[in-house]
N, C-alpha and C positions, 0 to 999 in steps of 0.2 A: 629402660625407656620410661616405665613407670612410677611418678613418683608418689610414693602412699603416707599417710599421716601419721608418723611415729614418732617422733622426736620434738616432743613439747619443746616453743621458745617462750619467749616472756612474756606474758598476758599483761596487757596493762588495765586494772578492773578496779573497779568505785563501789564503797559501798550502798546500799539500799537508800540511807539520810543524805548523804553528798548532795551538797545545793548543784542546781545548774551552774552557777556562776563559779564554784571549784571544780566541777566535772570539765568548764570550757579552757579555763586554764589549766590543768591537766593534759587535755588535749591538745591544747596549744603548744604547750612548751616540751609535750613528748611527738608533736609534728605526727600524728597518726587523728584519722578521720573516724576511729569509733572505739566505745568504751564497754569494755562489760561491765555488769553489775549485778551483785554479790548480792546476799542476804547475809545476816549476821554472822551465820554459824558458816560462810563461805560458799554455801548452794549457786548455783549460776540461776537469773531468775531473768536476768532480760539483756537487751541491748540497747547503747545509744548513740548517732551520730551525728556528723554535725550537720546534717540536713533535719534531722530532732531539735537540734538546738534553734538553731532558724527558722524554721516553717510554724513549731509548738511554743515555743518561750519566744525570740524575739517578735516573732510579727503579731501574737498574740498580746504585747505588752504585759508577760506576768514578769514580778519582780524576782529576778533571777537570784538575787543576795540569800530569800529565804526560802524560794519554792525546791522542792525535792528532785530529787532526776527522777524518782519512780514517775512522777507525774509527766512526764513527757519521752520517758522508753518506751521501747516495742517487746512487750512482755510475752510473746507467744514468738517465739524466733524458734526460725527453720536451720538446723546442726546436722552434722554426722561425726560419726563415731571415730574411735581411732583406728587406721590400718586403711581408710578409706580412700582409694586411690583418685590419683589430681583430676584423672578426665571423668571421675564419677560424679566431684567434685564440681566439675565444670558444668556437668549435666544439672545436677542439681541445683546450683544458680541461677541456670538460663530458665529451665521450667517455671523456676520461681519468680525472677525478673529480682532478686536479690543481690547486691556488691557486696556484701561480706556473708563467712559462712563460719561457723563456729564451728569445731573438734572437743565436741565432748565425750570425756572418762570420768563415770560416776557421780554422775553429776554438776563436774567442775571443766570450764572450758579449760583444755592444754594448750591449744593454738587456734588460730582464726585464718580462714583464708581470704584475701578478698580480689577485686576483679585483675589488680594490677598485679599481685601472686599469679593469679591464672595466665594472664596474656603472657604472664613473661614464662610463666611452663611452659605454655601451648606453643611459643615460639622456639624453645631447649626442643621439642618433641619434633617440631615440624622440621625443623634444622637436621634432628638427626636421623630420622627418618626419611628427606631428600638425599643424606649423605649415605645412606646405608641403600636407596632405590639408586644412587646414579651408579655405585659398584656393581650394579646390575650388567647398565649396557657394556662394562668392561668383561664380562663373561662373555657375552653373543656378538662373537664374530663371525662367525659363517655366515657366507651366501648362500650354501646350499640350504631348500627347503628342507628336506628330511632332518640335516644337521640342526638348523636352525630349530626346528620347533623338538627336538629332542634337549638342546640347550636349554629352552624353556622351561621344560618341565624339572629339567633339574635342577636351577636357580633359583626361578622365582617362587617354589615354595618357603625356600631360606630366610625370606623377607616376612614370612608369617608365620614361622617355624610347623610349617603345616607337614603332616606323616604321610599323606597320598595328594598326587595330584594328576589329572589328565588334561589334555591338552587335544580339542575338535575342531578340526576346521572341514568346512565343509561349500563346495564350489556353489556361486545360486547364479541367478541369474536365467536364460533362454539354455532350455537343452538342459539343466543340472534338477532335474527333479525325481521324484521313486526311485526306480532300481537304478537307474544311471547315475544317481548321486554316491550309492556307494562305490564306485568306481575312482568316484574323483574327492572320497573323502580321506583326509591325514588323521591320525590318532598318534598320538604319544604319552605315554602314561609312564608315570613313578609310584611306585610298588602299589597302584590301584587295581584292583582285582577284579572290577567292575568287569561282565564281557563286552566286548566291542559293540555284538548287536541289541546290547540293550543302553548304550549309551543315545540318548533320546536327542533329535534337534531342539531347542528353546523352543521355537513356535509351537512344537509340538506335543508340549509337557506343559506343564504346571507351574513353570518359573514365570515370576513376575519382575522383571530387574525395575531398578528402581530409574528417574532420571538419569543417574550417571554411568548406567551402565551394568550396576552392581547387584547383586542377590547375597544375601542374608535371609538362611533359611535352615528345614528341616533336610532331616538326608531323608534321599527315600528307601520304602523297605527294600528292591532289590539292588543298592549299596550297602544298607545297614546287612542284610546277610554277606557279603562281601567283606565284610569289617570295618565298612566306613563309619567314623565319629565326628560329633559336632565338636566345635563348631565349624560351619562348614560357609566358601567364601566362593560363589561363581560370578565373573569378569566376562560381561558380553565383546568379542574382538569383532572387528569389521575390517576385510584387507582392503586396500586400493586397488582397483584393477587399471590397466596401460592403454584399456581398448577402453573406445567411445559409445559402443552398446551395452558394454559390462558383463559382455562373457567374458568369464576365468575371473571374476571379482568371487574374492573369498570369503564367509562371513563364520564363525567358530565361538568357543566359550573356554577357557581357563576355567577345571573347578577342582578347589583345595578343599578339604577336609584335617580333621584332627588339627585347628589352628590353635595355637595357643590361647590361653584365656585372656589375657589382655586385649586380645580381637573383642572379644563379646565387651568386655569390661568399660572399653574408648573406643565407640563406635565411630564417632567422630575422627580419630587419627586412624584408625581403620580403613575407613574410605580415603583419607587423603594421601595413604601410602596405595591403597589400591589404585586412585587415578595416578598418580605417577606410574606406578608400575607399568598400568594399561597403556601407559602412550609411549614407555619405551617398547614394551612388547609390540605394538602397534606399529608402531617405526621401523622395528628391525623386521619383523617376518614380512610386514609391506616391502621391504628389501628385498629379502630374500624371494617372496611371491614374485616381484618382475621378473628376477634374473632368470627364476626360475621358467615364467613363460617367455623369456626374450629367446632363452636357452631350446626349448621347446619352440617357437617358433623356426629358429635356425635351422630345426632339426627337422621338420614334419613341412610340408611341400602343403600351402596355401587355397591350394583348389582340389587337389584330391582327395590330403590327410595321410595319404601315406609317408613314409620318408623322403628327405631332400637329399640334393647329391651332397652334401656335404655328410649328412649320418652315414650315407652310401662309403663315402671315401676312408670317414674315419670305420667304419665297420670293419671294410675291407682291408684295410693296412692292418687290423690287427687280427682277423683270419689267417692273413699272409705269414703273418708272424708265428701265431700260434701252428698252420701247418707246416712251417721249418721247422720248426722245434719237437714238434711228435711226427712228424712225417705221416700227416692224414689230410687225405686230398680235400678239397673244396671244389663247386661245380659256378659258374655265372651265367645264368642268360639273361640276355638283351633282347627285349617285347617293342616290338613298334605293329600300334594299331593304321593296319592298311587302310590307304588313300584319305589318308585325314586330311589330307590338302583339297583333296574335292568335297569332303566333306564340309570342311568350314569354306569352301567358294560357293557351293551349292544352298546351303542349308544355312549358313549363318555362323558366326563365333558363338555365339551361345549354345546351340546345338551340339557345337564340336566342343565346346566345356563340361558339355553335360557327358558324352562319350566319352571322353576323357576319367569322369568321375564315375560312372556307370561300368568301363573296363579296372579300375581302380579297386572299386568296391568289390566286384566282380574275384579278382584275382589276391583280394587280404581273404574271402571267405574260404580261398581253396588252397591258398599256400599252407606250410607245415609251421607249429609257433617259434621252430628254431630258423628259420627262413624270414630274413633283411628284403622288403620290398621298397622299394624309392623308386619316385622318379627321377629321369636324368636330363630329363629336357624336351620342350616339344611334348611329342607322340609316344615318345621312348622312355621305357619304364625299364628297369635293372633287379633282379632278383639274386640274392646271393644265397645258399645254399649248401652249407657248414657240413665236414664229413658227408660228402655227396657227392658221386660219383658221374659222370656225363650222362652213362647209362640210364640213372635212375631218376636222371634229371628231365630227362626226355620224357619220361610217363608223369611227371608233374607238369609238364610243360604241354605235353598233348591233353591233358586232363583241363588246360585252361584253356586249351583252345576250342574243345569243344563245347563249354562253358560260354564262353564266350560269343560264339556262332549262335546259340540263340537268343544273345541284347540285341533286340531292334533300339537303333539309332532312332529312327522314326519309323512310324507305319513300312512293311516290307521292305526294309532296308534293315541288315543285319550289320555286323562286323563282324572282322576276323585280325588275324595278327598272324607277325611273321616271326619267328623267334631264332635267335643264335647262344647258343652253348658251348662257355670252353670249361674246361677244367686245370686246373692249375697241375703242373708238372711232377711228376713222381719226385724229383731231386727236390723241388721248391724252391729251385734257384730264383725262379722270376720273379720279378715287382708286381705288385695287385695290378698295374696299368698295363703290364705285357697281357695278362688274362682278358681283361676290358677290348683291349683292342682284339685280342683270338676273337671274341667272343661276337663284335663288331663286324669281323671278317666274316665271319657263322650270318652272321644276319643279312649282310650282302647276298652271302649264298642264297638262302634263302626269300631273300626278294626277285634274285634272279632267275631264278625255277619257277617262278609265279605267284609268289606269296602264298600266305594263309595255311603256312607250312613250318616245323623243324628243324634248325639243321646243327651238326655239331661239327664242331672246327677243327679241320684235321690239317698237314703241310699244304696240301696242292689248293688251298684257299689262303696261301697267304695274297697280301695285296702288294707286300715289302718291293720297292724297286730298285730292283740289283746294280753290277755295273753293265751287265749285257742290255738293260732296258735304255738308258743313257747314253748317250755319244762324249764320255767325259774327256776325250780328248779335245774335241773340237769346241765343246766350252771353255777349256784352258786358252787353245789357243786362240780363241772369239777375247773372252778375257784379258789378256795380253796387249792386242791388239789396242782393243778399248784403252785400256789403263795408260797406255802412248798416248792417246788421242787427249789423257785428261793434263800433259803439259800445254797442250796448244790453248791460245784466249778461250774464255767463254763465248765471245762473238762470232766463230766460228765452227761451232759446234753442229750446226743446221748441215752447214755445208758437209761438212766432215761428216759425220755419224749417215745425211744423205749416199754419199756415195759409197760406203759401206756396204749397204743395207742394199743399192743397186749391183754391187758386186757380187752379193750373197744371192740377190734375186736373178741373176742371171745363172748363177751357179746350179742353183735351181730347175733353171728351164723350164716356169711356170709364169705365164703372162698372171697372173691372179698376184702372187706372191708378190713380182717386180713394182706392180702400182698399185697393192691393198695399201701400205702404212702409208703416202703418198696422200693417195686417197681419202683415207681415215683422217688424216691431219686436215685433210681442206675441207670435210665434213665438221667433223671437229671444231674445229675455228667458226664456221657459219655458224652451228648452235650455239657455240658461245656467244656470238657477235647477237643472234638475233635473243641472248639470255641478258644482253646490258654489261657484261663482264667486264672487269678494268682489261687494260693492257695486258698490265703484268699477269691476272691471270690467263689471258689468253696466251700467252708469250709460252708458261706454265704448259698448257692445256696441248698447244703445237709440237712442243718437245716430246711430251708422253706419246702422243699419238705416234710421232716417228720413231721412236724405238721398241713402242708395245709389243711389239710379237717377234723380237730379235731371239728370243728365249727358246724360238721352234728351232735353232741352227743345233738343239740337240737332242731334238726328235726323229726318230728313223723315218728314214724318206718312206719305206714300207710301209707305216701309219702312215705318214702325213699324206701322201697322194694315194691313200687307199680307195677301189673305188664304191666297195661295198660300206657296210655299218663297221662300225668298231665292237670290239669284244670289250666287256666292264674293265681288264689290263689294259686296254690299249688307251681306251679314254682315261684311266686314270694318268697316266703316260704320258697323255696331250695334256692334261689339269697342271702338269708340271711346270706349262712353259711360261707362267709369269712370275714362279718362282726361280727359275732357270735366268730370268731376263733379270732382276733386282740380284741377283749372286755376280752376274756380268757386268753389271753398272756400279757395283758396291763401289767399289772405288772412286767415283765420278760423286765426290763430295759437294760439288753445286746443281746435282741432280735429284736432290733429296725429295723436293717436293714431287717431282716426277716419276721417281721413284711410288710413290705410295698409291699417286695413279694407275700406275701401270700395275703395280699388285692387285688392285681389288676391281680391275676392267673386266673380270668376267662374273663381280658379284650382282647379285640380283636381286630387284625393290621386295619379291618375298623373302629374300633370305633363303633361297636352294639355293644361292651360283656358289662359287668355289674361288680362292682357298679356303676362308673364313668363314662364311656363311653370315655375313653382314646383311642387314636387313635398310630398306628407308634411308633418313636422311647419316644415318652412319657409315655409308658408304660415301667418301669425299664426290663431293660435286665434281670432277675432272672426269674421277671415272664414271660415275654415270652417263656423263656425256660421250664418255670415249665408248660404251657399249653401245650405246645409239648409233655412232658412228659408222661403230665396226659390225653390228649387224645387217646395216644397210649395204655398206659395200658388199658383204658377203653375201645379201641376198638375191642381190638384182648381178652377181657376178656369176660366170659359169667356171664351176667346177668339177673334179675328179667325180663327186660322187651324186651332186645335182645338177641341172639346168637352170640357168639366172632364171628371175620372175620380173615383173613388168614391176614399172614404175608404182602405179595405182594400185597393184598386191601386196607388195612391198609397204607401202602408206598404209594401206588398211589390217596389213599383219602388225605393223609398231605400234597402231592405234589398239587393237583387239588386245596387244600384251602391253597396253598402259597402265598401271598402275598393279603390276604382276611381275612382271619383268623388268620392266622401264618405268622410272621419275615418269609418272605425267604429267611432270612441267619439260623437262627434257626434249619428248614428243613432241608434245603442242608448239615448241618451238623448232624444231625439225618440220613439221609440217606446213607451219606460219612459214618458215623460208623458204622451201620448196613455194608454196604459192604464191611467195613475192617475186622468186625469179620466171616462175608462170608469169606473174602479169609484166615483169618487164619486155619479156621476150613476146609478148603481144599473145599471151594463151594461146602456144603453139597444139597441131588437134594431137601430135607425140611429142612431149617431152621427154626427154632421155637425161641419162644420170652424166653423156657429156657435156651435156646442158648446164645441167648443174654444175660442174665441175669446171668448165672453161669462163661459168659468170664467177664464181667462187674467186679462181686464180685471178683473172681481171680485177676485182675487187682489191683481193690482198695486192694486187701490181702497184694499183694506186695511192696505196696507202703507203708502199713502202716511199715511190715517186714524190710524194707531196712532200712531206719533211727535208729530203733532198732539196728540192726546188725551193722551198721557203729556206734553207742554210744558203743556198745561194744568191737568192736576196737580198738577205743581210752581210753578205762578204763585199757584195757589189754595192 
C-alpha cells in the first residue's frame, strides 16, 4: 500500500557555474519543471525551477547568457531521507506549501518527488484502498443484529490489520439511560480482553473524535493492562432508527487497536479508509437495527409490552413439538380481565388502556422467567407454561389473581379476572390450537360461575356440538329442497323461497315464526328506503331478510320454543343458525351477496355479536340493517319466553343501544320512518307495528304497480 523511497531514478542536476540560460535549456528539452544543483565535488547545495527562472531572471531582466543559477536557486530546500514513505512524503509538502521534494543519501539527492508523483500515488492508494473497503460489504450479510455486529468485528479489523477490536452499541434516546442502558447494550469483541463493564460510553470518557467521526489517540491504562497496543483507531457509529421520536435509535463506537504502523505513518489514507469503512458499517448494522426492531415489534404487543399472539403462536407450536418428543406436559391459561366492556363505557378508552397495561405489568412481575406472556386480543391475555402441570398452574394463577384484586382501576374500583387452564394431553397427540380452545372452554366456565375465579378444563366443559345437538337430517333434507329451487329463474325466487318458509312456519305452529322474516323484510326495506339505497341494494337487502333465520329448521324445537333462559349449550346451539342458513343456501350461486348478509345479522356495532365478532362499519351494511329489523320485530312480538313491549319501548331500547349494538345511522333511520308514517296517518294517539306494516306493504304495492303501468303506456 505503502510506497517508500528506495530505488533512486535519474536526477537531472546542473552544476553550481551553469548559466541560467543552459540550466533553461536543459530543462526544456528533458521536459521536467526543476533542476538540482551540484557543487563541484557533487554535494547537493540547492534547487531550481522554472518558476526561479521566471519570477528571478526573466522578470528581473538579468542577462541570462552570463549570470549563474546559484544566483537565482533556493539554496536552503526542505528533503527527506531514503526509505521515507510517499504519505510522509505527502505531509511534508503540504506543511511546507512546497511542489517538489528531494531524497537525500549522503548528501546527494537519488530522487525527487514532486506534486504530480503524489496525486498520482494518492490516487494508486485511494483506488486500493476503496477496493480492499468494498470487499468489506461482501462479508456482512446477515440481518440478524447479534450476527451482524459479530461480522464486524471480525472483518473490519482486516482493513487495518488491527490484533483486537470491539464493537459498542448502545440504545439512547427517551427511556435508554443508567442502569436500563445496560439492558439494551450489544458488545462484541475480537480477542479484546477489555471487561465489558469497563468499556466506557464516548460522552462519557475522554475521547475527543474528531469532525469526521474518528479518534487517534492513547489507549487507556485499564486496556493497556488488558494488552491493548497502539496504535489504536476508534470510529464513532450512529444507527438510524424507524420510529419518529427515536426510541430504539442506536448510537456505538468501533475501537481497533495494535494497527499497523502505516495507520500512524499516512494519517491521511488512514481516515479515508476509516470513512469508508464507517458508512458501510453504518449501512449494514442500520439494516440489521430495523429488522431487528420491525422483528421485535411483530413480536411484543404495542400497548402492554408483553408478547403478541404471533410470539404466542410461534412459542406454542414449538412447546407442542418439543412435548411429543420428550413426553413432558405443558399447562395454557387464558386471562380475561372482568367487565372491561363497562369499564371502557363507563370510564373511558384510556382508562381501560391503562388496565389493560396495569394487569399486564401486574402479571410479567409474578410470572415464572420460563413462562410466555402475550396478549391475545381485547381483554384476553394467554400464559404458556413449559413442563407445568394444570395443578401447578393453578397456584400461579391464583397467585395473579390476588395480585391483581388490589390494582384500582380508579379510586375504589378494583379488578379481577377470570382464568381458564388446560394442559396438553399425556400422548401429545393434539395441536397447540386443541389446548387454546380446552383452555377457552376453562374460561367460559369460569365466567359462568361468576367470574373472578379458576377453572381448569376437564370433558363435561367441552362446547363441541355433536350430532345429537343438530337436526342434521332435516338440514339435508331443507338443503335439497333449496338446491331444486336453484333451477327455477332468479325472478322467482321471492315467490318460491316465500312459500317455503310459510310451510316451515306452519310446521312450526308459532304465529311469531309464520310472519317474523315477512316482517323483517318490510322492515328491512323501509330502512333502506329511508337510508337512500339504490334498487339493487334494496332488491339485495329484501332477499337476505326472507331467508335469515331459515337456519333455525335445525334447531331443536326444545330450544327454540323454550320458555325459560337458555343454558351457555343451548345458546351456543342458537349461534349456529346463520351458519346452518349459508350451508343450506351454498348452493344458491346468485345468492352470494345475501349470503354474507345473512352470516354476520346477529354481529354487533361493539364487536360482541357472533359468528365473527365484527365490529362498526366492517360488518356489511345489509346486515346491520337486517339486525334493526329483526330486533324490532322480535321485540314488540309476543313470545315463548317474553311479552311484546309497546311501540315507544321498543324506539327508546334501539335508541339507548345506538351506537353499541346498532349503526347509529341505522336507528336514526328506523326512527325517521317510524315518524314519517306517524305523520301520514295523522299522529295517531296508538300507533301499532300494524301500522307500520300495512303503510310499508302499500308502499312497496305501488312501486311494484307504477312500472307496470308505465310499460303499458308504451305498448299502447
Amino acid at each position: 500500500m505503502q510506497k517508500t523511497v528506495e530505488h533512486p531514478k535519474e536526477i537531472v542536476a546542473i552544476s553550481s557555474d551553469t548559466t541560467v540560460k543552459s540550466a533553461s535549456i536543459m530543462m526544456f528539452s528533458s521536459r521536467i519543471g526543476c533542476l538540482i544543483v551540484n557543487d563541484r565535488n557533487g554535494k547537493f547545495i540547492g534547487i531550481v525551477t522554472e518558476r526561479d527562472i521566471v519570477c528571478k531572471a526573466v522578470a528581473s531582466s538579468m542577462d541570462i547568457e552570463k549570470a549563474a543559477i546559484t544566483e537565482i536557486m533556493t539554496p536552503r530546500v526542505v528533503s527527506c531521507p531514503v526509505g521515507t514513505l510517499a504519505g510522509k512524503a505527502r505531509e511534508i509538502m503540504a506543511s511546507n506549501h512546497i511542489r517538489h521534494l528531494p531524497v537525500v543519501d549522503n548528501g546527494v539527492v537519488v530522487e525527487i518527488f514532486s506534486v504530480r508523483d503524489i496525486m498520482g500515488q494518492q490516487i494508486l492508494e485511494d483506488r486500493a484502498a476503496a477496493e480492499e473497503v468494498a470487499m468489506l460489504s461482501n462479508c456482512l450479510k446477515s440481518i440478524e443484529l447479534n450476527e451482524a455486529t459479530e461480522a464486524v468485528t471480525k472483518e473490519a479489523p482486516k482493513l487495518f490489520q488491527a490484533a483486537r477490536c470491539v464493537l459498542r452499541l448502545y440504545e439512547t434516546g427517551p427511556g435508554a439511560k443508567n442502569a436500563a442502558r445496560q439492558d439494551r447494550t450489544l458488545v462484541s469483541c475480537n480477542e479484546c480482553a477489555c471487561p465489558k463493564e469497563q468499556l466506557m460510553d464516548p460522552a462519557d470518557s475522554d475521547i475527543l473524535f474528531d469532525v469526521s467521526g474518528f479518534y487517534h489517540g492513547k489507549i487507556p491504562c485499564d486496556c493497556k493492562k488488558a494488552g491493548a497496543q497502539e496504535p489504536r483507531l476508534v470510529m464513532a457509529l450512529s444507527i438510524a432508527s424507524r420510529k419518529r421520536d427515536q426510541k430504539g435509535k442506536m448510537s456505538g463506537y468501533l475501537c481497533m487497536c495494535g494497527l499497523a504502523q502505516w495507520t500512524t505513518l499516512n494519517r491521511e489514507l488512514t481516515s479515508y479508509k476509516a470513512k469508508l469503512t464507517k458508512e458501510i458499517l453504518t449501512s449494514h448494522l442500520t439494516n440489521a437495527s430495523l429488522y431487528h426492531q420491525a422483528r421485535l415489534s411483530s413480536l411484543t404487543d404495542a400497548l402492554t409490552a408483553v408478547g403478541s399472539r404471533r410470539l404466542l403462536e410461534d412459542k406454542l407450536e414449538t412447546e407442542c413439538t418439543r412435548a411429543k418428543r420428550y413426553k413432558c406436559p405443558f399447562s395454557l391459561a387464558i386471562i380475561d380481565l372482568d367487565n372491561f366492556k363497562t369499564i371502557n363505557d363507563t370510564l373511558g378508552h384510556t382508562t381501560g388502556d391503562d388496565a389493560l397495561r396495569k394487569l399486564a405489568e401486574c402479571m410479567k412481575s409474578q410470572k415464572r422467567t420460563s413462562d410466555i406472556l402475550a396478549r391475545y386480543g381485547g381483554d384476553e391475555f394467554v400464559i404458556l407454561m413449559p413442563e407445568t402441570e394444570a395443578n401447578a398452574a393453578v397456584t400461579l394463577l391464583e397467585r395473579f389473581r390476588a395480585q391483581i384484586q388490589q390494582i384500582e382501576v380508579v379510586e375504589n374500583v378494583s379488578m379481577t379476572i377470570s382464568c381458564g387452564i388446560a394442559q396438553s394431553t399425556p400422548d401429545c397427540d393434539d395441536s397447540y390450537m386443541d389446548v387454546v380452545r380446552r383452555a377457552d372452554m376453562a374460561l367460559y366456565a369460569a365466567k359462568s360461575a361468576g367470574r373472578n375465579c379458576v377453572k381448569i378444563w376437564n370433558k363435561s366443559m367441552s362446547k363441541a356440538l355433536g350430532a345429537s345437538d343438530i337436526q342434521v337430517d332435516k338440514i339435508e333434507q331443507l338443503k335439497k329442497r333449496i338446491a331444486g329451487m336453484s333451477q327455477q329463474a332468479e325472478k322467482t325466487f321471492i315467490q318460491s323461497i316465500g312459500g317455503l318458509i310459510q310451510a316451515l312456519a306452519l310446521k312450526a305452529k308459532d304465529p311469531y315464526v309464520k310472519f317474523h322474516s315477512e316482517n323483517v323484510m318490510h322492515y328491512a326495506v323501509a330502512i333502506a328506503g329511508m337510508m337512500k339505497l339504490s334498487p339493487k341494494q334494496v332488491d339485495v337487502i329484501r332477499r337476505a331478510a326472507m331467508v335469515h333465520d331459515i337456519g333455525m329448521i335445525g334447531i331443536p324445537d326444545t330450544i327454540l320454543f323454550k320458555p325459560g333462559g337458555l343454558t351457555p349449550h343451548e345458546r351456543k346451539i342458537i349461534e349456529q343458525h346463520p351458519l346452518l342458513t349459508v350451508r343450506i343456501l351454498e348452493k344458491m350461486s346468485y345468492l352470494k351477496q345475501e349470503m354474507v348478509i345473512v352470516l354476520a345479522h346477529h354481529e354487533k356495532w361493539n364487536g360482541q355479536g357472533y359468528p365473527n365478532g365484527l365490529s362498526g362499519t366492517a360488518i356489511p351494511l345489509g346486515a346491520r340493517i337486517l339486525v334493526v329489523a329483526d330486533t324490532f320485530d322480535a321485540v314488540t312480538s309476543n313470545r315463548s319466553y317474553h311479552s311484546s313491549r309497546s311501540l315507544d319501548e321498543t324506539i327508546e331500547l334501539l335508541v339507548d343501544s345506538s351506537g353499541y349494538d346498532f349503526d347509529p345511522d341505522v336507528v336514526e333511520a328506523m326512527v325517521s320512518w317510524i315518524g314519517e308514517v306517524r305523520s301520514q296517518l295523522g299522529d295517531p294517539d296508538q300507533l301499532t307495528t300494524e301500522d307500520l306494516l300495512n303503510s310499508q306493504k302499500q308502499l312497496e304495492q305501488d312501486s311494484i304497480s307504477e312500472p307496470a303501468a308505465d310499460a303499458c303506456a308504451v305498448e299502447g
